[in-house]
C-alpha positions in Angstrom: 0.0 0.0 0.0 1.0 3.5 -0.8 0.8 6.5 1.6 1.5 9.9 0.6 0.8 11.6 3.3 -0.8 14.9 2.6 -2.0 14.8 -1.0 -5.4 14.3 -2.0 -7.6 11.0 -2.8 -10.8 9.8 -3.9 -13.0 7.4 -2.6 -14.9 5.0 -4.7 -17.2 2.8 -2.9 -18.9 -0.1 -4.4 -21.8 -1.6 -2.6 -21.6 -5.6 -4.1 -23.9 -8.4 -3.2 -22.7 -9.4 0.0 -19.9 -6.9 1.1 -19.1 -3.6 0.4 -16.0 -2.0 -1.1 -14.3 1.5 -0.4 -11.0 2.4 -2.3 -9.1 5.8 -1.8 -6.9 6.0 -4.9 -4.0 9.1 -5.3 -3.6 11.0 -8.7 -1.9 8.6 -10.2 -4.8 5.8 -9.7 -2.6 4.3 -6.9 -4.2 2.6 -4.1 -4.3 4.8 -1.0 -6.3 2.9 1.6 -8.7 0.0 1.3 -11.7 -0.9 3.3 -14.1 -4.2 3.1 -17.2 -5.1 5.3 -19.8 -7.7 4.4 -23.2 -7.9 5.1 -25.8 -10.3 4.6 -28.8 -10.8 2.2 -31.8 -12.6 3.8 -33.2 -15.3 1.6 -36.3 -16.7 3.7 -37.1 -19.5 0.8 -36.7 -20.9 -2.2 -36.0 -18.1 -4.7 -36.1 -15.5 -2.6 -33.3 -12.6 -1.8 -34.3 -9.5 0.1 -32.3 -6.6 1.8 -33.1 -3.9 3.8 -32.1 -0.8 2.1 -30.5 0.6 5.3 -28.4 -2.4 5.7 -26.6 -0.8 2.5 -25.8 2.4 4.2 -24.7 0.8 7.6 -22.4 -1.2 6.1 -20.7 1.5 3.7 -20.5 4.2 6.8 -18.5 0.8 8.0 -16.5 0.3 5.4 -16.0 4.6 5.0 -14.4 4.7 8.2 -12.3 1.1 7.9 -11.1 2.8 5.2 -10.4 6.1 6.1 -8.2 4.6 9.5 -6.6 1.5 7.7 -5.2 4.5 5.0 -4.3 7.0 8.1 -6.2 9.3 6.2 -7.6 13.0 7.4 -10.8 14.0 6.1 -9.9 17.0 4.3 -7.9 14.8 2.1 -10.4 13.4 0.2 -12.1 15.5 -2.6 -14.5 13.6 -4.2 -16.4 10.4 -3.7 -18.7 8.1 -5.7 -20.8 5.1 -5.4 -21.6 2.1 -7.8 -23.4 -0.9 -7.0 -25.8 -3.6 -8.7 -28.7 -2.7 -11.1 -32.5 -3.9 -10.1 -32.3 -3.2 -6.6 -34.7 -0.7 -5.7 -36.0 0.7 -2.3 -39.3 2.0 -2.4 -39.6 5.0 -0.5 -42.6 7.2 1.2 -42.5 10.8 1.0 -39.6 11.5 3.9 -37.3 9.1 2.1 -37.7 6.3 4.4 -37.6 2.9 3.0 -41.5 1.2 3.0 -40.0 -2.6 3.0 -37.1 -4.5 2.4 -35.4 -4.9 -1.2 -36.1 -7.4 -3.7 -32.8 -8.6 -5.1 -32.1 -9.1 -8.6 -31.4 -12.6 -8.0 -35.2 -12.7 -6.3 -37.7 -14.6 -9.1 -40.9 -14.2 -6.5 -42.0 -11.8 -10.1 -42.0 -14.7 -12.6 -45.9 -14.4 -12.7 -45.5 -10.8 -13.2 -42.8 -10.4 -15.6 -45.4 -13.2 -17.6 -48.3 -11.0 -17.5 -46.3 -7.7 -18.4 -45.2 -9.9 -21.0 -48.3 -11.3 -22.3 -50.1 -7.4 -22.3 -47.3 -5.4 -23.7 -43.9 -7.9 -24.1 -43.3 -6.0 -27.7 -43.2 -2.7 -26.4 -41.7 -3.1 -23.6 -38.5 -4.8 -25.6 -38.9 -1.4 -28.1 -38.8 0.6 -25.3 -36.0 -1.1 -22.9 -34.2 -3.2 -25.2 -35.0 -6.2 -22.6 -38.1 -8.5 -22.4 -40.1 -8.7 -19.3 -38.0 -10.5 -16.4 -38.5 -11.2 -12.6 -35.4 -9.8 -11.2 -36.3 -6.4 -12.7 -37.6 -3.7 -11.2 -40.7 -3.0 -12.9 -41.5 -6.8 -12.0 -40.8 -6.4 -8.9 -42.7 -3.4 -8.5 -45.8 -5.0 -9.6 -45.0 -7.7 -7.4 -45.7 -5.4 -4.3 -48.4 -3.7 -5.5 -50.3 -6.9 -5.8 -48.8 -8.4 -2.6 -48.4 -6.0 -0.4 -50.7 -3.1 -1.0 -50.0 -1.5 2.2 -46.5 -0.9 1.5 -47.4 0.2 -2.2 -49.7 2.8 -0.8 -46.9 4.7 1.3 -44.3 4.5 -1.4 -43.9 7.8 -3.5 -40.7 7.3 -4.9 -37.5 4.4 -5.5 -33.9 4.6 -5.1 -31.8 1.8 -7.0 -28.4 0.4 -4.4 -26.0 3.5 -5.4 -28.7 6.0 -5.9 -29.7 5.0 -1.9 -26.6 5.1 -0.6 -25.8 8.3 -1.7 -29.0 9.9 -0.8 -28.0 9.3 2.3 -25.1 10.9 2.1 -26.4 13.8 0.1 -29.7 14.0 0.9 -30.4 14.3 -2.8 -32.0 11.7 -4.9 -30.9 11.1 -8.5 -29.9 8.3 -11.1 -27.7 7.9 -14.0 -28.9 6.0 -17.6 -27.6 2.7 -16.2 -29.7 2.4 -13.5 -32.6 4.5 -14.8 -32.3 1.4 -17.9 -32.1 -1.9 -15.6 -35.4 -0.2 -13.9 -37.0 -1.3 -16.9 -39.0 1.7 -16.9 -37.0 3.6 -18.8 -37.1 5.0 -22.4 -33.3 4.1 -23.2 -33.3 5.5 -26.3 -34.9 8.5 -25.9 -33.1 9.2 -22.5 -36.3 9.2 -20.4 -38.7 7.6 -18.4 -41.2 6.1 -19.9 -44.8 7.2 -19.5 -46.2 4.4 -20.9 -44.5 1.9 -18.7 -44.8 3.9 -15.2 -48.1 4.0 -15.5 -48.8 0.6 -15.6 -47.6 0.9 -11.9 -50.2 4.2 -11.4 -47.0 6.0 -11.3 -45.8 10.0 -12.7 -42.5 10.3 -14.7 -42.3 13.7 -13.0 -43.8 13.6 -9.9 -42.4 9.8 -8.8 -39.3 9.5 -10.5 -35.5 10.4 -9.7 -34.2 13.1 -11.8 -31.4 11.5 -14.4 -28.2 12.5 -14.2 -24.9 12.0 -16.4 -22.7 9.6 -13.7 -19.9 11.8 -13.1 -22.1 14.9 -12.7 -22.2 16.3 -8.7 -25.2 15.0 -7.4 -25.0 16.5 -3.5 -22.0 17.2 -0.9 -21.6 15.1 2.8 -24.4 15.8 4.5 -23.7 16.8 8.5 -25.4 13.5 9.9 -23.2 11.4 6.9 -20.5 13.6 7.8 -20.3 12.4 11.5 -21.5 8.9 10.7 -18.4 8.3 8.1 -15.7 10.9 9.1 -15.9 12.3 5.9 -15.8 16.3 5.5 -19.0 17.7 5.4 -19.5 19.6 2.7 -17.2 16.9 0.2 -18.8 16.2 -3.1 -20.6 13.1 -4.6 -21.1 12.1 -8.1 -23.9 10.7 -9.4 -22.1 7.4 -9.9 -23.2 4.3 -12.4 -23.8 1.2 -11.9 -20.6 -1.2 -11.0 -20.7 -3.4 -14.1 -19.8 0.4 -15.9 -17.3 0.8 -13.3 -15.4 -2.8 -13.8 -15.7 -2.3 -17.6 -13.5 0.8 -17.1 -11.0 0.3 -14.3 -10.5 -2.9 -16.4 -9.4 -0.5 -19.4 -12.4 -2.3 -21.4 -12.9 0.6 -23.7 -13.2 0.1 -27.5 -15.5 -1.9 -29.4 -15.3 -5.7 -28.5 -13.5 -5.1 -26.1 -14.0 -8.2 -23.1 -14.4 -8.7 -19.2 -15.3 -11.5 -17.7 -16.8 -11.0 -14.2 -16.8 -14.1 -11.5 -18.3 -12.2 -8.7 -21.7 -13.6 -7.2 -23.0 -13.2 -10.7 -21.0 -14.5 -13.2 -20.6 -11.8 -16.4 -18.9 -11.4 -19.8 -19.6 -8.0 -20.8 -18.6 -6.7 -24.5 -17.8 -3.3 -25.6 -20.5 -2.4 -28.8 -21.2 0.3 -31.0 -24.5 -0.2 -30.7 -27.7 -2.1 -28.5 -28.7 -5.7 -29.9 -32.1 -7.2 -29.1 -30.9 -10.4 -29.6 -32.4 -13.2 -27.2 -30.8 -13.0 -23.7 -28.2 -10.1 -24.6 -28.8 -7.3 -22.0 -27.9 -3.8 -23.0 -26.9 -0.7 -21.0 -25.6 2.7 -21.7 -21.8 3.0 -21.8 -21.7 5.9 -19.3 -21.5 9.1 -21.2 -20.9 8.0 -24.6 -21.6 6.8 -27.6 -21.1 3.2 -26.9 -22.6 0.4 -25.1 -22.1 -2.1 -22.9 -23.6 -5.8 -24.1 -23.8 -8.5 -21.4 -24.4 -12.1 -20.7 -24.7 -13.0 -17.2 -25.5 -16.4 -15.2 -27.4 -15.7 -11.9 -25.0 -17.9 -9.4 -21.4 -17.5 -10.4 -19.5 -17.3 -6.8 -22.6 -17.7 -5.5 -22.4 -21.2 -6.2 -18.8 -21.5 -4.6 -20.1 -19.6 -1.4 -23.1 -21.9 -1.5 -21.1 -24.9 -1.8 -19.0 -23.7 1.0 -21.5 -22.8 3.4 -23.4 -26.3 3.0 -20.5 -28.5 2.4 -17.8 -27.6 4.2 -18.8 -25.5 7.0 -17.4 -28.1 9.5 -14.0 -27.6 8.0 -14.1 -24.1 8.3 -16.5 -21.6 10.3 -18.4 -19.1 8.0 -16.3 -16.0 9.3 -12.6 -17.2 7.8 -14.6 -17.7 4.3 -14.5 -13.8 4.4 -11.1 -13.3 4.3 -8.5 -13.2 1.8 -8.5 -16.9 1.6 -11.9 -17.8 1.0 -11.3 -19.9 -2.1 -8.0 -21.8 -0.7 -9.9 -25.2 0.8 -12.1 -25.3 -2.5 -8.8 -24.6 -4.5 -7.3 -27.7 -2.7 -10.1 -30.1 -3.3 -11.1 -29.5 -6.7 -6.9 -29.9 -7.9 -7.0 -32.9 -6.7 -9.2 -34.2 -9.2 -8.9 -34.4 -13.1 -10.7 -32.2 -15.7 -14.6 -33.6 -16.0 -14.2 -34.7 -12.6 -15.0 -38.0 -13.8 -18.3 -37.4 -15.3 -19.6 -35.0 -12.7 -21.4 -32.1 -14.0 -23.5 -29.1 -12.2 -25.7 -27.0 -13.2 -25.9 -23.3 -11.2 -29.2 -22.7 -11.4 -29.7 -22.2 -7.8 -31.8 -18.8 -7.8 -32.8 -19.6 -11.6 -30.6 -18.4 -14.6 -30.4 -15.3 -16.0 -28.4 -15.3 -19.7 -28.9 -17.1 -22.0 -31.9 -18.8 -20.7 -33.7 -16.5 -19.0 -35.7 -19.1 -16.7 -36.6 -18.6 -13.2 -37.9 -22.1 -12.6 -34.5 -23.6 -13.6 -32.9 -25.4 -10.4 -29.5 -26.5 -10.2 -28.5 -30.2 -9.9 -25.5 -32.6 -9.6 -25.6 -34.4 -12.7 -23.7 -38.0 -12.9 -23.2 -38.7 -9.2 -21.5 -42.4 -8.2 -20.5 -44.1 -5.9 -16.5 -43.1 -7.1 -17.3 -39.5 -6.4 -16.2 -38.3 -3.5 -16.2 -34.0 -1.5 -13.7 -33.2 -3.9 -15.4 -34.1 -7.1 -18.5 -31.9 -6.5 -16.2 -29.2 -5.5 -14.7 -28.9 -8.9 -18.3 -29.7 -10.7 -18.9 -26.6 -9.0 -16.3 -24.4 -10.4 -17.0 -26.3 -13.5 -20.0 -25.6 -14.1 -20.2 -22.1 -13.7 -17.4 -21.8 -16.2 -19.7 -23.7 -18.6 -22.4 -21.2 -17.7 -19.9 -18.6 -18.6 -19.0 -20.3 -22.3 -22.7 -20.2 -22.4 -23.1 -16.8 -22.7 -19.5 -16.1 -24.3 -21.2 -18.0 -27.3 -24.7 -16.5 -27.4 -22.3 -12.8 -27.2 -21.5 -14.3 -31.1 -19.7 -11.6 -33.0 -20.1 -8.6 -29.9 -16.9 -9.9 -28.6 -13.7 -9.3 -30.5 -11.8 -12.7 -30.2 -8.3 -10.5 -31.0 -8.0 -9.1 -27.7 -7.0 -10.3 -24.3 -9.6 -10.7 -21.7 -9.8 -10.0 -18.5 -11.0 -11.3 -15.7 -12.7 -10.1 -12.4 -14.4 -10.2 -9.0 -13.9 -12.3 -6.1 -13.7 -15.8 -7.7 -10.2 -14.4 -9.4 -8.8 -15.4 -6.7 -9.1 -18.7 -6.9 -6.2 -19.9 -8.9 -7.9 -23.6 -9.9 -11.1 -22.2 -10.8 -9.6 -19.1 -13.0 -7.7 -22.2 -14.3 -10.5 -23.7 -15.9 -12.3 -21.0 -16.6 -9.4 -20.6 -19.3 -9.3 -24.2 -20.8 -13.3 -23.8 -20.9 -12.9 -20.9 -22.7 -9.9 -22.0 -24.8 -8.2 -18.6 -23.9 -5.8 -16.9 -22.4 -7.4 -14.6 -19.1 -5.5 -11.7 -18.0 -6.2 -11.1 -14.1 -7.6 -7.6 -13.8 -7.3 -5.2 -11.0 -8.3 -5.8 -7.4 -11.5 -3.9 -6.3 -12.6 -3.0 -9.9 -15.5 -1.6 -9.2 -14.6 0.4 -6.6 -11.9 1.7 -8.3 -13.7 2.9 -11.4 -16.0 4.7 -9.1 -12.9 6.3 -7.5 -12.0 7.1 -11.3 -15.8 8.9 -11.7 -14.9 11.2 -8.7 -11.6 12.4 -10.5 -13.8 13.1 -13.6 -16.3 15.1 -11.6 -13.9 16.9 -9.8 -12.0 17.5 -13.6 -14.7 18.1 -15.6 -13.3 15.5 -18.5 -14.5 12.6 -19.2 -13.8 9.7 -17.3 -11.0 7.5 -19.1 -9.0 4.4 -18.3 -6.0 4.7 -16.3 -3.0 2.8 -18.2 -3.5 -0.7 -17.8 -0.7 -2.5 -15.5 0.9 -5.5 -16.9 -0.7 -8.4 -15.0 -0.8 -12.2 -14.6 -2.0 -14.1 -17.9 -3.2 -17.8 -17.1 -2.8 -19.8 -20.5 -5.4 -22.7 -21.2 -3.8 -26.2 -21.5 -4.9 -28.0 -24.7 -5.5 -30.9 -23.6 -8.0 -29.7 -20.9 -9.5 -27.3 -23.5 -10.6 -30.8 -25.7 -12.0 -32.3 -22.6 -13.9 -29.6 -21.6 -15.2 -29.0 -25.4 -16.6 -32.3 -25.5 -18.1 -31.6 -21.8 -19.7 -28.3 -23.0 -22.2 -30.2 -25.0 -23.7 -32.6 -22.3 -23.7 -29.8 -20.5 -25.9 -27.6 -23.0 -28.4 -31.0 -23.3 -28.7 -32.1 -20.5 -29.5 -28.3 -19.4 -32.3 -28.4 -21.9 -33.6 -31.8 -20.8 -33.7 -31.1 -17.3 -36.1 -28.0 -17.6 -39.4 -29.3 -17.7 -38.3 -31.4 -14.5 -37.1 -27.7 -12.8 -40.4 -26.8 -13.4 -42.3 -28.7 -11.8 -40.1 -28.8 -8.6 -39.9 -25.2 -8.4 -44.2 -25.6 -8.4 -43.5 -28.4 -5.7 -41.1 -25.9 -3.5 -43.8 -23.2 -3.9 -46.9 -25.4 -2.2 -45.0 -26.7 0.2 -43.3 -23.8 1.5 
């Protein structure tokens, strides 16, 4: 770590899917200070994830001040701050900005039946209009879910804050959003860069009077608020940018800039985002604004990526080791050391991480994971590398619906807490068939440390001169394995479905 002490930093916080992330970068994009606390998300049932919206802020005033004492650092020597986190998430919010109910995360499907209907009455136009179909972990979804399920809440709720836009209406007291979020609301016109009429008031809902203003991401949206000011040890008085959404923020700390360019993201999600000149409505491709320019952002994303490792963990192992020392740096090392042990395939095992449903390319809600293959010969270790396996298959998945998005030229990168497993990044690479270049620690918090230099500049946010890092190479031999693998895989993912369907009706009654 790097202390200059004296000169200036920003803070980018990222507020993930089970921890949150504050970085304090110099002027030269170094790493200042560093501060991580996790939190939990409920999930009461079978496809269920909730989150109380203040739970966010808690845990980043947490993380604020971790950071600011683990760095030494004075409050007056931070300028700027901004906030990223995941799209979807939305608190509703009564008329004093108070939170009405928990969140529905984006990995929530309760609002299959409703993303069904909204597709049924208006699918077509809302694809025109969003660029996405109708699905459950959306916000507009979601919304609809509440009004028909709990009226009560509906009836206080005025307004909505999306994760980042929460967070730093609490430390701004100002509300606002940026395209990203404003477009994974699903109620948003994305090409006409404004909410939609037509889609709010399916919810009985204003574009004016109930909607966040939106806002260009590195634009000031507010300055440290008195109360955040004590709460974080900030400055009062320190300014806040309107901030994106974290995907926009990995995409460019990674340095994933020009057309084609590629990420691959193994946090709790699983991503491989593409650089485009322009939205597709291809099947399963999501689309978001790239933040202010011209270009987009494509992606392809499985719903459990080291989800299904933490999941695995937490059910398989926790004997071995208690739940706390699984949030430390070595959270991947007992997994690492069981799934090396056994040989690519792991002898016929295969998994399927559709634990909370699947996002890209399926789109299916009812889809359950399984263990596909099991005998007697298979022992701990064997599932563990299924595991990792099979999200890497869910990954080629949606590398290969991508098609001709990604540009096959370039190196890719690669992302987010599973990274740090070296077996797992291992096969992600031989699943692939390509070389993987490790990308930088924290990415999303450090692109959103890289939006607070552009608001306080006033030029557009760039991508700090990539460091040469750690390229793992795919063996060959692994890579033919693993091609032949892929396709069981893809059938026996299509043959299981109507199976998934009628369990997931099953866990429904009975729960």
């Amino acid at each position: 770590m790097i202390r200059n002490i004296g000169e200036k930093v920003t803070i980018g916080v990222d507020v993930g899917s089970g921890s949150v992330k504050v970085l304090a970068t110099d002027s030269k994009h170094r790493q200042v200070s560093f501060g991580e606390v996790p939190y939990e998300i409920d999930r009461p049932g079978p496809s269920l994830a909730a989150v109380k919206a203040d739970v966010w802020y808690e845990t980043v005033v947490s993380a604020i001040r971790t950071c600011l004492r683990e760095g030494n650092l004075d409050a007056d020597r931070v300028e700027g701050v901004a906030v990223c986190g995941p799209a979807h998430n939305a608190a509703l919010l009564d008329a004093l900005g108070s939170p009405v109910r928990p969140v529905i995360h984006w990995s929530d499907t309760r609002a299959a039946l409703q993303a069904r209907t909204l597709q049924r009455e208006m699918g077509e136009r809302v694809l025109e209009l969003t660029l996405h179909p109708p699905m459950a972990g959306w916000t507009l979804s979601q919304f609809m879910w509440v009004q028909e399920n709990d009226p009560e809440s509906w009836g206080q709720a005025t307004t909505w804050a999306v994760t980042k836009d929460y967070v730093a209406f609490k430390l701004t007291g100002e509300l606002g959003t940026d395209p990203y979020d404003a477009a994974g609301t699903q109620m948003y016109d994305v090409k006409a860069g404004l909410w939609s009429p037509e889609l709010l008031d399916r919810l009985g809902w204003s574009p004016i009077r109930n909607s966040p203003r939106v806002r260009e991401s590195t634009e000031p949206l507010g300055r440290i608020t008195a109360r955040a000011s004590a709460l974080t040890g900030l400055r009062q008085g320190t300014p806040v940018a309107v901030g994106t959404g974290d995907t926009m923020c990995e995409a460019l700390a990674s340095g994933a800039w020009s057309s084609g360019d590629t990420l691959i993201k193994l946090g709790t999600s699983g991503n491989v985002l593409a650089v485009a000149e322009r939205p597709t409505t291809e099947r399963g491709i999501l689309n978001y604004p790239y933040l202010d320019r011209d270009e987009w952002i494509t992606v392809m994303a499985t719903t459990s990526g080291a989800a299904s490792a933490r999941w695995f963990r937490e059910v398989f192992l926790s004997e071995r080791r208690s739940r706390e020392s699984w949030q430390g740096g070595d959270g991947y090392q007992l997994m690492d050391e069981m799934a090396g042990t056994v040989s690519p395939g792991a002898e016929g095992l295969i998994f399927h991480p559709y634990l909370s449903g699947e996002r890209s390319p399926l789109y299916d809600p009812d889809l359950r994971a399984d263990f596909l293959g099991v005998s007697a010969a298979h022992s701990l270790p064997h599932f563990a590398r299924a595991v990792f396996e099979g999200v890497a298959m869910s990954l080629r998945h949606c590398v290969d619906g991508l098609g001709e998005v990604i540009n096959t030229d370039t190196d890719w990168s690669i992302i987010g807490g599973g990274s740090r497993s070296p077996v797992w990044v291992s096969i992600l690479a031989d699943v692939l068939g390509r070389p993987l270049r490790l990308g930088p620690p924290s990415a999303a918090a450090f692109g959103a440390a890289l939006l607070a230099k552009a608001m306080l500049s006033g030029e557009d946010p760039r991508p700090p001169e990539q460091e040469e890092r750690r390229a793992i190479t795919p063996d060959p031999t692994n890579v033919a394995c693993y091609r032949d693998l892929m396709a069981i895989y893809l059938e026996s993912a299509v043959l299981q479905r109507s199976i998934s369907h009628r369990l997931s009706r099953v866990a429904r009654e009975t729960s």
